[in-house]
N, C-alpha and C positions, 0 to 999 in steps of 0.2 A: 504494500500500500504506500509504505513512504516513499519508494522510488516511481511508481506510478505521479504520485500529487506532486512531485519534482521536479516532472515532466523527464524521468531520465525512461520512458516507456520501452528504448530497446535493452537497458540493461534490466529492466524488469521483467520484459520477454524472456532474453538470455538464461535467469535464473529459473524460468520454467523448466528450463530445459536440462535442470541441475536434477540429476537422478542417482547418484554416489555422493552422499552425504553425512559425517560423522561429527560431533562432537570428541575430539581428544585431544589431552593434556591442557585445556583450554581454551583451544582454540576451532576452529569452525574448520574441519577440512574437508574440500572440495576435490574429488579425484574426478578425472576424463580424457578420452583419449579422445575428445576433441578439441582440434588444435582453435576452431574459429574460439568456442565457447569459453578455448581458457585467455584467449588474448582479447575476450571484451571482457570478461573475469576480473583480469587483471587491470586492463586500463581504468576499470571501474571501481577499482580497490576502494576508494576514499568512500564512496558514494553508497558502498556495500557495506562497509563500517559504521558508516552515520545512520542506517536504516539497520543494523544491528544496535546500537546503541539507542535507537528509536522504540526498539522493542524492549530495552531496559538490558538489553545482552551487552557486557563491555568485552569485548574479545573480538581478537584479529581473527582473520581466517586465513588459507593456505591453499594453494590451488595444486595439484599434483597430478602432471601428466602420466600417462601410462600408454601398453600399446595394446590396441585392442585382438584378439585372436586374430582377426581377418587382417589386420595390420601388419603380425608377423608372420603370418602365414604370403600375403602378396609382397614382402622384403623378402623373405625366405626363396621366393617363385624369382622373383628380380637375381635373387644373388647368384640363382642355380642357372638362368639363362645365361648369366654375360661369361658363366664357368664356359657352357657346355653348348650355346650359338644358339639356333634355330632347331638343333637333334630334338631337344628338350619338348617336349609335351605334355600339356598341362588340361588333366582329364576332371571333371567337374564330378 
C-alpha cells in the first residue's frame, strides 16, 4: 500500500512478483533467479525500506540471486555445444 500511495506503482508490481521470501537473522530476504526482478529490487532498496518501516518493521532486506534448474540446465547445454560443435543434440 505505501508504495502504491507513492506513486512508486512499478516497484509495487515488482514485489508481487516476490515469491521466495524469509524472515532471517533480521532481516527480510528476498531470493530469485530473476535477474529483471532483483535489479528493480535493488534500485528500489530505499523505497522498500520506508514501506517496511511503514509497517512498523525496522529491518533491511537482502536480495539473493540464485540459478534456476532451467538456468543450469541451458548453461550446462551452452557449455556442452561450444565442447562438442553442432554433433551435440539436444533431445526434449
Amino acid at each position: 500500500m505505501y508504495l502504491k500511495e507513492h506513486k512508486k506503482v512499478a516497484l509495487h508490481v515488482a514485489c508481487g512478483d516476490i515469491t521466495n521470501a524469509k524472515i532471517e537473522d533480521g532481516k527480510l530476504v528476498i531470493r530469485s533467479s530473476d535477474d529483471f526482478l532483483i535489479d528493480v529490487l535493488e534500485n528500489g532498496r530505499r523505497e522498500i525500506e520506508n514501506a517496511l518501516r511503514w509497517q512498523g518493521l525496522d529491518i533491511k532486506f537482502e536480495v539473493i540471486k540464485y540459478e534456476s534448474v532451467e538456468q543450469k540446465t541451458n548453461k550446462d547445454i551452452k557449455t556442452l555445444q561450444s565442447a562438442f560443435g553442432k554433433k551435440l543434440v539436444v533431445e526434449e
